[in-house]
C-alpha positions in Angstrom: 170.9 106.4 -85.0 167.5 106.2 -87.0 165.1 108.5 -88.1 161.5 108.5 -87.1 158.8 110.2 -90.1 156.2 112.1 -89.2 152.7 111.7 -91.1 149.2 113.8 -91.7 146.5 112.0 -90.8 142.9 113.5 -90.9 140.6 113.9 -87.9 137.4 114.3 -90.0 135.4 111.5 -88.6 136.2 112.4 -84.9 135.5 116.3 -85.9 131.9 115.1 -87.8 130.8 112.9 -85.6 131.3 115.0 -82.7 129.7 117.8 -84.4 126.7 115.4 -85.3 126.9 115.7 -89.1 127.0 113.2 -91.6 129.2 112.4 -94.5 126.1 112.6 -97.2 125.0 115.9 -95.2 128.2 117.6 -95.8 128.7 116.2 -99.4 125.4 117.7 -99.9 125.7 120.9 -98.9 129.4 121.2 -100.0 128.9 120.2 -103.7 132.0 117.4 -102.4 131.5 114.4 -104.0 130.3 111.7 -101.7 133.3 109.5 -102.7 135.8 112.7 -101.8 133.8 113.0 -98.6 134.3 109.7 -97.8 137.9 109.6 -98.3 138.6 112.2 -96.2 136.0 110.5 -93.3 138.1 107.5 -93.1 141.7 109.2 -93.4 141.8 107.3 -96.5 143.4 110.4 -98.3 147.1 110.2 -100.6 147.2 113.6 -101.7 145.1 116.2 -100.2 143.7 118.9 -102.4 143.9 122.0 -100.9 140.4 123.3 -102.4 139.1 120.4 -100.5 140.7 121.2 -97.3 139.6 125.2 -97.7 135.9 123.8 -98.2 135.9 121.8 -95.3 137.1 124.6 -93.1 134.8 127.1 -94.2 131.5 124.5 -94.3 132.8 123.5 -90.7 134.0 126.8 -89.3 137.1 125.5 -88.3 140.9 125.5 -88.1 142.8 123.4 -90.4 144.5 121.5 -87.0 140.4 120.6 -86.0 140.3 118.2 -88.8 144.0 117.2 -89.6 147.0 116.4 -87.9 151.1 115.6 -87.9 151.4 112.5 -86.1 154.7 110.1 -85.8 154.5 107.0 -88.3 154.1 103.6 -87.1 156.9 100.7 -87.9 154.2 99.3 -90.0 152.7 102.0 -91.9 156.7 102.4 -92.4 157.5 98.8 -93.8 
């Protein structure tokens, strides 16, 4: 039998955009670099910095789960 992984992917966009603010907005008022910002925007993240992660919670007022999540792996993110 196989094994499946598991993977964190980041919401941020869905979170932002639903929340109708933008990436230089919270780069801005964060002190984030714009380039960290939009890393994070597109899920385009390899290791997450937990100082990042704190910022965006607190800027956003929300739960860590609003902006991230654990989701199964697809065969070819696998490959």
């Amino acid at each position: 039998m196989g094994w499946y992984m598991k993977i964190v992917h980041f919401k941020l966009k869905e979170y932002m955009d639903r929340n109708k603010i933008t990436q230089a907005k919270l780069a801005q008022d964060t002190n984030l670099a714009p380039n960290t910002v939009k890393a994070y925007y597109h899920d385009d993240v390899i290791r997450a910095e937990l100082r990042v992660i704190a910022v965006l919670c607190n800027y956003l007022k929300c739960d860590i789960c609003d902006i991230m999540a654990l989701e199964d792996m697809q065969q070819t993110e696998i490959e």
